[in-house]
DRENDO-1510 file (C-alpha; in Angstrom, 1 decimal, always signed):
<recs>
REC; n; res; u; v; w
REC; 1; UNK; -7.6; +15.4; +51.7 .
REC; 2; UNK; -4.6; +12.9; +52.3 .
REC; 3; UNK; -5.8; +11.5; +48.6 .
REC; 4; UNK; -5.8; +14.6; +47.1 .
REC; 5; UNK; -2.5; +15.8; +47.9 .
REC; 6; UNK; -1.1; +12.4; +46.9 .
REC; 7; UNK; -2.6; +12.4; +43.7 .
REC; 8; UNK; -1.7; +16.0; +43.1 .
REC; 9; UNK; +1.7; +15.0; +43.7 .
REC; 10; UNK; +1.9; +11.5; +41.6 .
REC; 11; UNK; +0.2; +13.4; +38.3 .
REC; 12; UNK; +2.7; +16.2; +39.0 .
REC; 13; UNK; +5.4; +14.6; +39.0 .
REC; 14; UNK; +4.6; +12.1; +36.3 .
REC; 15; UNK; +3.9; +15.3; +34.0 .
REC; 16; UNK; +7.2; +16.7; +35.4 .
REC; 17; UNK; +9.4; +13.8; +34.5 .
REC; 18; UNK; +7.2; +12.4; +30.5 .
REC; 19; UNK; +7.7; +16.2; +29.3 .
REC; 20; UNK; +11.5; +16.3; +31.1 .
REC; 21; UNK; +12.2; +13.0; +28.8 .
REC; 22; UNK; +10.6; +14.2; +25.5 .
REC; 23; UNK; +12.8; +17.7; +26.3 .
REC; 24; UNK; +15.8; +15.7; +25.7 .
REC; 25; UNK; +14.3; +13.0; +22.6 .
REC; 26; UNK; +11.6; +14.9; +21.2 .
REC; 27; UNK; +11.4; +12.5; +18.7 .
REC; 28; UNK; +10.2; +9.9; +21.2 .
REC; 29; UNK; +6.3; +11.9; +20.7 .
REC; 30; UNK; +6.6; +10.4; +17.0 .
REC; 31; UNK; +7.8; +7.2; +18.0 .
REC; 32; UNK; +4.9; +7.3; +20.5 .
REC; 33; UNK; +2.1; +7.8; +17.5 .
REC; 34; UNK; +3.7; +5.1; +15.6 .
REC; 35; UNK; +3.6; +2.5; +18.2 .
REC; 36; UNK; -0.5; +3.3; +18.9 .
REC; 37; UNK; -0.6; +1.7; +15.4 .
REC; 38; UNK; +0.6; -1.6; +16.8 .
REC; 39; UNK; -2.8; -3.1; +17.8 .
REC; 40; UNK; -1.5; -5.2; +20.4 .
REC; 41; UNK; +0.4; -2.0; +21.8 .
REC; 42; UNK; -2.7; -0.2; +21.6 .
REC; 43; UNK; -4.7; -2.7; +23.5 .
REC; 44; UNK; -2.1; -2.7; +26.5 .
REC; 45; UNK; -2.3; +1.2; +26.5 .
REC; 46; UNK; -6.3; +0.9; +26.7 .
REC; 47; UNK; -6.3; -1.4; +29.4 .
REC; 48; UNK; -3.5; +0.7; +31.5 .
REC; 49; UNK; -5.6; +4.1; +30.8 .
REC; 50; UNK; -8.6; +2.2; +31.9 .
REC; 51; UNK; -7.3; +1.4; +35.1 .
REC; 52; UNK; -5.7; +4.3; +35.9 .
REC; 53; UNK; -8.7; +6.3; +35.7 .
REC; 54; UNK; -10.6; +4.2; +37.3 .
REC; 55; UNK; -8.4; +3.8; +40.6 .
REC; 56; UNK; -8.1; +7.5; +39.8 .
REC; 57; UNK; -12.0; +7.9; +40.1 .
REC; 58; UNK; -12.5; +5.5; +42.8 .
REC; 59; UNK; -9.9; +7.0; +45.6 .
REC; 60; UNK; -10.7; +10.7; +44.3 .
REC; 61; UNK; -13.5; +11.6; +42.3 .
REC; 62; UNK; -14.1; +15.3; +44.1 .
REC; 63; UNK; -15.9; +17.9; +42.0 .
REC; 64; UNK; -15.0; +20.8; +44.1 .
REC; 65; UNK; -13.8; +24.3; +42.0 .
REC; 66; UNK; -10.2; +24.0; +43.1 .
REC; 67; UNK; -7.0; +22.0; +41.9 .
REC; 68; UNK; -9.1; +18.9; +43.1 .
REC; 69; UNK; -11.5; +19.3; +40.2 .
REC; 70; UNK; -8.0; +18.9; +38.0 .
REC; 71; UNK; -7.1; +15.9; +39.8 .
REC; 72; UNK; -10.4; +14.4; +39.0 .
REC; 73; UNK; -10.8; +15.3; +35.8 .
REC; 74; UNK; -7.7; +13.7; +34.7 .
REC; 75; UNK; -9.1; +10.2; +36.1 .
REC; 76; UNK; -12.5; +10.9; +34.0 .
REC; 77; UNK; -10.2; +11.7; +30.8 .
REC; 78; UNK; -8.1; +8.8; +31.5 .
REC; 79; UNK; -10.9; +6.2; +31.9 .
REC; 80; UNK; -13.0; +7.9; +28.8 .
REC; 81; UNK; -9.2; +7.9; +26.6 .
REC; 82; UNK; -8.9; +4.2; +28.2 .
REC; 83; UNK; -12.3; +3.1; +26.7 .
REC; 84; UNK; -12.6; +4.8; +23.0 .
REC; 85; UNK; -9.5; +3.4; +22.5 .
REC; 86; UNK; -10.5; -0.5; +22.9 .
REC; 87; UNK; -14.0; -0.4; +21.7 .
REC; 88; UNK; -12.8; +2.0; +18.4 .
REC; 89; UNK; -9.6; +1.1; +17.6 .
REC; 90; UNK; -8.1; +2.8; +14.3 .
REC; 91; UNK; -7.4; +0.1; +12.0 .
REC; 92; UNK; -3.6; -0.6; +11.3 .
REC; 93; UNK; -4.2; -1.4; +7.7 .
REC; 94; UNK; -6.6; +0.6; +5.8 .
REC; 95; UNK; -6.9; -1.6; +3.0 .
REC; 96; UNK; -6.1; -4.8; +1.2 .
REC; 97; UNK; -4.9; -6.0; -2.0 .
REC; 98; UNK; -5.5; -9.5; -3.8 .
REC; 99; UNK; -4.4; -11.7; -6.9 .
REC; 100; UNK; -8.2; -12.3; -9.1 .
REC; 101; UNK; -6.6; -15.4; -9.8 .
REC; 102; UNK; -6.6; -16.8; -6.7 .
REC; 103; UNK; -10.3; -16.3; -5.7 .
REC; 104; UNK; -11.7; -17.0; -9.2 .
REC; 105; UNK; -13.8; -20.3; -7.9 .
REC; 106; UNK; -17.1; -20.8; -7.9 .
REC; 107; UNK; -17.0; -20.9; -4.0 .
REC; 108; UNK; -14.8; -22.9; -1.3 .
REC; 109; UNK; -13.0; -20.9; +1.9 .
REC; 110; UNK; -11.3; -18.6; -0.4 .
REC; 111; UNK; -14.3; -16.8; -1.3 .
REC; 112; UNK; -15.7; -16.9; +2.4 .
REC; 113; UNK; -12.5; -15.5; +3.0 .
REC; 114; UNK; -12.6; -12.4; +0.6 .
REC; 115; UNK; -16.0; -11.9; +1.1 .
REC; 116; UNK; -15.2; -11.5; +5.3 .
REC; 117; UNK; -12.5; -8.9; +4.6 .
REC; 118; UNK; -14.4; -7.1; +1.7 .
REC; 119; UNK; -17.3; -6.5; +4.2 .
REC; 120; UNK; -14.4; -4.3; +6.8 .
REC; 121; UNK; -11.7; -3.3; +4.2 .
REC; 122; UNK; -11.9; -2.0; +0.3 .
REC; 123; UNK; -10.0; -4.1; -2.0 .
REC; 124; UNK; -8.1; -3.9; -4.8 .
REC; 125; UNK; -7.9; -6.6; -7.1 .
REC; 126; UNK; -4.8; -7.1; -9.2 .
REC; 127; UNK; -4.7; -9.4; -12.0 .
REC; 128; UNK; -1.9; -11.3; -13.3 .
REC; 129; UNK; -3.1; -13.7; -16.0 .
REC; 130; UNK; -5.2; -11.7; -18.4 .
REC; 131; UNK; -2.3; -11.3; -20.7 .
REC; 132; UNK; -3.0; -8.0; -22.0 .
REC; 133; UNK; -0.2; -7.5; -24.0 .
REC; 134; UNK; -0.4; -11.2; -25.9 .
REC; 135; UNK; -0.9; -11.5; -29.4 .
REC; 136; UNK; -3.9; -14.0; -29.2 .
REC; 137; UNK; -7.7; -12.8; -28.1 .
REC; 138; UNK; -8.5; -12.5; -24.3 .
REC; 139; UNK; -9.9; -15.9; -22.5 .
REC; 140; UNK; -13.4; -14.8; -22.8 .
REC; 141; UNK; -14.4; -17.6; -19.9 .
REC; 142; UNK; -11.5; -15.8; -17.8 .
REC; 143; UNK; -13.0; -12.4; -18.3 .
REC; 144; UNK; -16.4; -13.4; -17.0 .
REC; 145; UNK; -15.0; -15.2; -13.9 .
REC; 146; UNK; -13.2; -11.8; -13.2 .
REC; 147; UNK; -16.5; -10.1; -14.1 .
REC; 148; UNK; -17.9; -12.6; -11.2 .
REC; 149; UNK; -15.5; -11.6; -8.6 .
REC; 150; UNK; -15.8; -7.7; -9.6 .
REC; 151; UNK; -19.5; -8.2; -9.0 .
REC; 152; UNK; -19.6; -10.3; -5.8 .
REC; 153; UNK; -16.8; -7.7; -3.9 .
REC; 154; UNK; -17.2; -4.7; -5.7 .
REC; 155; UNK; -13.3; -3.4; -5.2 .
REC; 156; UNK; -12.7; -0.1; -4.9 .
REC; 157; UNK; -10.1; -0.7; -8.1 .
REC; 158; UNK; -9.0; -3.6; -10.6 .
REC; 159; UNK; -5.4; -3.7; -12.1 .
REC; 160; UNK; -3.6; -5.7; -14.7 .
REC; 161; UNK; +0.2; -5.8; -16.1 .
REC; 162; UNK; +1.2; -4.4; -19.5 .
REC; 163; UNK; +2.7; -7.7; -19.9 .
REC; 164; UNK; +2.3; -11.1; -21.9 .
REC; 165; UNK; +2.0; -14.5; -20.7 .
REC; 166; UNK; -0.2; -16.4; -23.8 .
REC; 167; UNK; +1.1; -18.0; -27.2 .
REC; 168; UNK; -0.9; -20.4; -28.8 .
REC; 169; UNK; -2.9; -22.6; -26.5 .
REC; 170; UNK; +0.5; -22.5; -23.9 .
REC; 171; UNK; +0.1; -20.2; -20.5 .
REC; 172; UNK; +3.7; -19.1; -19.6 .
REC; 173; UNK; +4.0; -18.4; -15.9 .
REC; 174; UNK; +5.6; -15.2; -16.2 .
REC; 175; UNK; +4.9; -11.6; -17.3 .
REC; 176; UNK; +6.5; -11.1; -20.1 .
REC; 177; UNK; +7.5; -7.4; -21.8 .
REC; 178; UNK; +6.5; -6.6; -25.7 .
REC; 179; UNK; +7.9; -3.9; -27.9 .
REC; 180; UNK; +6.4; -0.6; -28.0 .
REC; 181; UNK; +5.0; -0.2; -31.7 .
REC; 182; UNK; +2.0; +1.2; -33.2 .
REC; 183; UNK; +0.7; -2.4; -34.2 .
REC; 184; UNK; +1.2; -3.6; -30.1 .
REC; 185; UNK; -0.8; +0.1; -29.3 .
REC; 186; UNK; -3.4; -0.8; -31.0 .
REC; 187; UNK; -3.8; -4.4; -29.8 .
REC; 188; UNK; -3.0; -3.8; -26.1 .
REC; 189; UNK; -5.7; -1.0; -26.5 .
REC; 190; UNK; -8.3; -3.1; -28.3 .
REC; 191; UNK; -7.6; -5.5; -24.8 .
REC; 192; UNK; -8.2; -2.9; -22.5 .
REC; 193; UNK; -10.9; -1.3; -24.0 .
REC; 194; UNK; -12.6; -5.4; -24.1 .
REC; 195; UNK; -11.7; -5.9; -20.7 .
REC; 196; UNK; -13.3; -2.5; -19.4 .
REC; 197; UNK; -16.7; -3.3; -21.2 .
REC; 198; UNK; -16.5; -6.9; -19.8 .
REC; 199; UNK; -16.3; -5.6; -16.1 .
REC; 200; UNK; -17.5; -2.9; -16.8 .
REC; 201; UNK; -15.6; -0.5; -14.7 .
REC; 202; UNK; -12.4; +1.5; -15.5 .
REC; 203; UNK; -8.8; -0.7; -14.9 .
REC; 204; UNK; -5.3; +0.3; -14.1 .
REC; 205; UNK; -2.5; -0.4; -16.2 .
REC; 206; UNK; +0.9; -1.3; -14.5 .
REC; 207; UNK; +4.2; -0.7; -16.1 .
REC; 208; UNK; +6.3; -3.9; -15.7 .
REC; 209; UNK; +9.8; -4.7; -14.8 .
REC; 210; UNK; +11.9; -5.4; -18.0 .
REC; 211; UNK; +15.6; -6.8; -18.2 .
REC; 212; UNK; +15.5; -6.0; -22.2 .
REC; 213; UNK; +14.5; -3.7; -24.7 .
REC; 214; UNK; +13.5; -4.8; -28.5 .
REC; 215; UNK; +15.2; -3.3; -31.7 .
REC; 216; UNK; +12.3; -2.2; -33.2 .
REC; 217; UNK; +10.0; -0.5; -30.5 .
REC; 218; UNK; +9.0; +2.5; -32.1 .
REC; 219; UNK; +8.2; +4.9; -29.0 .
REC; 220; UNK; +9.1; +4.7; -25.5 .
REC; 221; UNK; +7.2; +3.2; -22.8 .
REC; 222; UNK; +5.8; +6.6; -21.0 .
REC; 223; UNK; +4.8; +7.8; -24.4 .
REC; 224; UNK; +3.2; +4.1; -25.2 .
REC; 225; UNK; +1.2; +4.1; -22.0 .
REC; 226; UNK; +0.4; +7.5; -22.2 .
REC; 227; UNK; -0.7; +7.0; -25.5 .
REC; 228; UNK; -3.4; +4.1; -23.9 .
REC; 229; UNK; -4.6; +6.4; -21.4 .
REC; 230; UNK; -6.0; +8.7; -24.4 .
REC; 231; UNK; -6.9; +5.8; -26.5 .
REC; 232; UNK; -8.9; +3.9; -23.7 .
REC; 233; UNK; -9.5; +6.3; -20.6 .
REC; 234; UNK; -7.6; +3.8; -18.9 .
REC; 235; UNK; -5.8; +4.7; -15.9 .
REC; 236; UNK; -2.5; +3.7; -14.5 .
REC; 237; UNK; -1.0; +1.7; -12.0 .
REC; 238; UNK; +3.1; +3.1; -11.1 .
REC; 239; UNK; +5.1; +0.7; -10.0 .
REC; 240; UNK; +8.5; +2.1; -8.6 .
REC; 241; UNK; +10.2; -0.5; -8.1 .
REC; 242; UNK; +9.9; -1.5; -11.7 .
REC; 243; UNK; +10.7; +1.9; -12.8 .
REC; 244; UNK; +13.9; +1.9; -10.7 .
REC; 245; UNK; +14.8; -2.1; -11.7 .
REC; 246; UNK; +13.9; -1.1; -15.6 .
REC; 247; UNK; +16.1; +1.5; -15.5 .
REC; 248; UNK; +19.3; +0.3; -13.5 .
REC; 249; UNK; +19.0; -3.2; -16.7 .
REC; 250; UNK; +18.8; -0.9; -19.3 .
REC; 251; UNK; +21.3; +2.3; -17.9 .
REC; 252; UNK; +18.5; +5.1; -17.7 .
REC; 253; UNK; +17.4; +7.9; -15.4 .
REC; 254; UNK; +14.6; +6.6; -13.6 .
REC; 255; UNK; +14.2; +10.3; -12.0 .
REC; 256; UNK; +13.3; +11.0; -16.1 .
REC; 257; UNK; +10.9; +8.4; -16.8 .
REC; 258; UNK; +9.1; +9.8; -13.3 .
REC; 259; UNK; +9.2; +12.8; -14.6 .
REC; 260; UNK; +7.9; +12.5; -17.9 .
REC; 261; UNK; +5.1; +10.0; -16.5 .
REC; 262; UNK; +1.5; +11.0; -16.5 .
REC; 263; UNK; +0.9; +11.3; -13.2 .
REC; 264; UNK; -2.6; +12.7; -13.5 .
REC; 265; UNK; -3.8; +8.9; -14.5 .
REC; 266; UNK; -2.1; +7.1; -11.6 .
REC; 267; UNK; -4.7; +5.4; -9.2 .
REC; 268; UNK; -2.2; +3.1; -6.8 .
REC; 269; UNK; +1.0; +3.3; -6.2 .
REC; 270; UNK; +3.4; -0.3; -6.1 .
REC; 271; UNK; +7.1; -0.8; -4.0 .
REC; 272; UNK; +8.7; -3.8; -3.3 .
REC; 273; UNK; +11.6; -5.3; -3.0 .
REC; 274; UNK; +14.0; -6.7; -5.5 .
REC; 275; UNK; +17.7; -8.9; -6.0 .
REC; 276; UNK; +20.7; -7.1; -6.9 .
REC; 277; UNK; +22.9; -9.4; -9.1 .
REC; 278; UNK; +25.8; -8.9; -12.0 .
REC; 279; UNK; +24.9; -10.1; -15.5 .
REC; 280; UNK; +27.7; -12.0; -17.5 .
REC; 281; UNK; +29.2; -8.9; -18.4 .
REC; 282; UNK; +29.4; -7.5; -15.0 .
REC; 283; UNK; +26.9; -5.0; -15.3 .
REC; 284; UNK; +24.2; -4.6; -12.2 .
REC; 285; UNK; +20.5; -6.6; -12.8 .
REC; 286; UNK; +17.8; -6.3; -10.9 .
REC; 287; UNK; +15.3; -9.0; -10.4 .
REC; 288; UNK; +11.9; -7.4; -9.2 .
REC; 289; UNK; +12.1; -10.4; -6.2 .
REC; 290; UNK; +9.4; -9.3; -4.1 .
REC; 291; UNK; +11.4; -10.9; -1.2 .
REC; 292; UNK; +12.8; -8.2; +0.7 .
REC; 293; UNK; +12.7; -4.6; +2.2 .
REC; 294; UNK; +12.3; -1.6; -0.2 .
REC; 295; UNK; +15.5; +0.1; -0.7 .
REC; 296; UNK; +17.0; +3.0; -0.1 .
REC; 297; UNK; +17.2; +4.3; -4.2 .
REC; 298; UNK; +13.4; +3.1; -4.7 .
REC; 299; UNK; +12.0; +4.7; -1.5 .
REC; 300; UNK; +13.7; +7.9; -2.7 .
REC; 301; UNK; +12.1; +7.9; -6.2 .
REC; 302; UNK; +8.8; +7.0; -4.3 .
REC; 303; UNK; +9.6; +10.4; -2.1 .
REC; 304; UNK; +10.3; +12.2; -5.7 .
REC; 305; UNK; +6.8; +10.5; -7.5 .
REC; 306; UNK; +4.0; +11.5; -4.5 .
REC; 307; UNK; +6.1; +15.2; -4.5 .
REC; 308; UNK; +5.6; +16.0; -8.1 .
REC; 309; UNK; +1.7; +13.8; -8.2 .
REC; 310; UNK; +0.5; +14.0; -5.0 .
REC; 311; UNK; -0.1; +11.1; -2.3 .
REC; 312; UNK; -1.7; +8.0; -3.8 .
REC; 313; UNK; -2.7; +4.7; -2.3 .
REC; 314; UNK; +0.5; +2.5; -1.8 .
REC; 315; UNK; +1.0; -0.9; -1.5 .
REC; 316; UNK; +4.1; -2.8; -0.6 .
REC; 317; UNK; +4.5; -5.9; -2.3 .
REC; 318; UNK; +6.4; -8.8; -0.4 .
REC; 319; UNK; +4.8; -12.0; -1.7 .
REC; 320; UNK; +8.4; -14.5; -1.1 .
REC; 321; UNK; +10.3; -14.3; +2.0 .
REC; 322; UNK; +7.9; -13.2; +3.9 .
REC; 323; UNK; +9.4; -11.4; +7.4 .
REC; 324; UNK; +7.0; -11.1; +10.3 .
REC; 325; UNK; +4.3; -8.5; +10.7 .
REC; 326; UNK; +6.7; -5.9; +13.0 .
REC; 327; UNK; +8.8; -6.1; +9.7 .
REC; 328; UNK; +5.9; -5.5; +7.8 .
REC; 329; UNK; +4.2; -2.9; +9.6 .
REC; 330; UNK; +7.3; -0.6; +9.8 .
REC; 331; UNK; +7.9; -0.5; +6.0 .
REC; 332; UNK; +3.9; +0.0; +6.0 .
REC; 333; UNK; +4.9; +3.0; +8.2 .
REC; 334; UNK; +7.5; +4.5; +6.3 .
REC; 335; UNK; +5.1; +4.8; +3.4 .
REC; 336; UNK; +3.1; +7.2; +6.1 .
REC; 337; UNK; +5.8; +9.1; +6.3 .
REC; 338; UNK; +6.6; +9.9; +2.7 .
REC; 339; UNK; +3.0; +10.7; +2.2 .
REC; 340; UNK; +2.5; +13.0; +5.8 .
REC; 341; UNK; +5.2; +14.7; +3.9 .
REC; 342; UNK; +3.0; +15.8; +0.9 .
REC; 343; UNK; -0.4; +15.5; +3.0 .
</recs>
């Protein structure tokens, strides 16, 4: 009885006093849900629930049809809460991204590596040195090492850049942008449509960042990569960051190039973080960095893109600079948000 009664009172008043908190900062019970992503948080909570309802159990476990049957039952729930909690955590990242380039061996650690994680996460593999857009014929031994990779990890999507980083024999390390013409439609299309039978599976196209525009493109780049999606059944890979970046060098509406975009093709969705800087005239550049938070401007856009095309999967990239994973897991979490918003 004296157990009872004490236990009735400490579960009272602990009720009494977590809803009196949450009265005053409700938005402590969101806070709450985003820490239980933090696995080491939620291993500490396990462990606490665990005990509590097993001390819980152990000094009251009274199955009498009475407020003592409450009392117990909230040391059962406790101790089962406790348990599914450590042995099936929920995954704080749901999936993973990777450069081809870098696992493109014929074997060494870095495929052990992928081929761990590709067994517990999907993957997306994003390639960076296919040079679509270039004016000379795809690496043929490249393509079938890609092809190789594809095979061994079967991702759940593979990406390249509308870019160009061949001439000649020379590999420049950069992705480089090309006008938009009917001659470079047909040659970037003739690419992806080689590259698709060569993996055989559909790609993603990514729009890239660009600090210029050529005198004579002919069409504009929504129209030119809209124009590959019907061409090649190709679809699309939005990178917001670059839209944002693109448009702040070149004085556009970014807001207009979302909405004109074909959304309906997008498969992933990119953000990242990029350098503000003046160019010689005093006009705002943006380098697409990689080495910092999202900003504000670009996580707004994002907010506008998954509100007009729905929620898509999103990856923050942040290869330079690289902050520790708190940092990382709460610009992870703020990509939640935006798509809970439009779930």
């Amino acid at each position: 009885m004296e157990n009872s009664i004490f236990l009735a009172k400490f579960w009272g008043w602990y009720l009494i006093i977590f809803f009196f908190i949450l009265s005053f900062n409700p938005k402590r019970i969101k806070q709450i849900f985003e820490d239980l992503k933090d696995e080491k948080f939620l291993i500490i909570s396990s462990f606490v629930a665990i005990i509590v309802g097993l001390l819980n159990i152990l000094f009251h476990n009274i199955w009498e049809p009475n407020y003592k049957l409450i009392i117990t039952l909230i040391g059962w729930i406790s101790l089962f809460i406790g348990l599914l909690l450590f042995m099936f955590p929920k995954q704080t990242v749901s999936w993973l991204e990777i450069h081809a380039e870098n696992y493109m061996g014929d074997g060494g650690r870095p495929l052990a590596q992928i081929d761990a994680l590709a067994a517990r996460f999907p993957i997306s593999v994003h390639g960076v040195g296919l040079s679509i857009g270039g004016a000379m014929p795809l690496d043929r031994d490249h393509l079938r090492r890609l092809r190789a990779l594809c095979d061994r990890i079967n991702p759940a999507s593979f990406s390249e850049h509308l870019a160009w980083s061949t001439h000649d024999v020379g590999f420049l390390n950069d992705l480089l942008p090309l006008p938009y013409t009917r001659a470079t439609l047909g040659r970037v299309a003739d690419h992806i449509d080689e590259v698709q039978e060569a993996l055989g599976r559909r790609m993603l196209l990514e729009n890239p960042s660009t600090y210029l525009a050529f005198a004579d493109t002919e069409m504009d780049e929504v129209a030119f990569l809209e124009a590959l999606v019907a061409r090649t059944g190709c679809g699309l890979l939005l990178d917001v960051n670059n839209v944002f970046v693109s448009a702040t060098n070149q004085a556009t509406d970014p807001y207009c190039y979302i909405d004109a975009f074909p959304l309906h093709a997008v498969g992933e969705i990119h953000l990242g973080g990029h350098d503000a800087q003046e160019d010689e005239h005093g006009a705002p550049l943006l380098i697409d960095s990689h080495n910092a938070a999202v900003a504000d401007p670009v996580w707004a856009l994002y907010a506008h893109t998954v509100a007009r095309g729905g929620a898509r999967p999103t990856l923050i990239e942040w290869d330079n600079d690289v902050p520790d994973w708190p940092v990382l897991r709460a610009q992870a979490g703020l990509v939640a948000g935006v798509l809970a918003d439009v779930a």
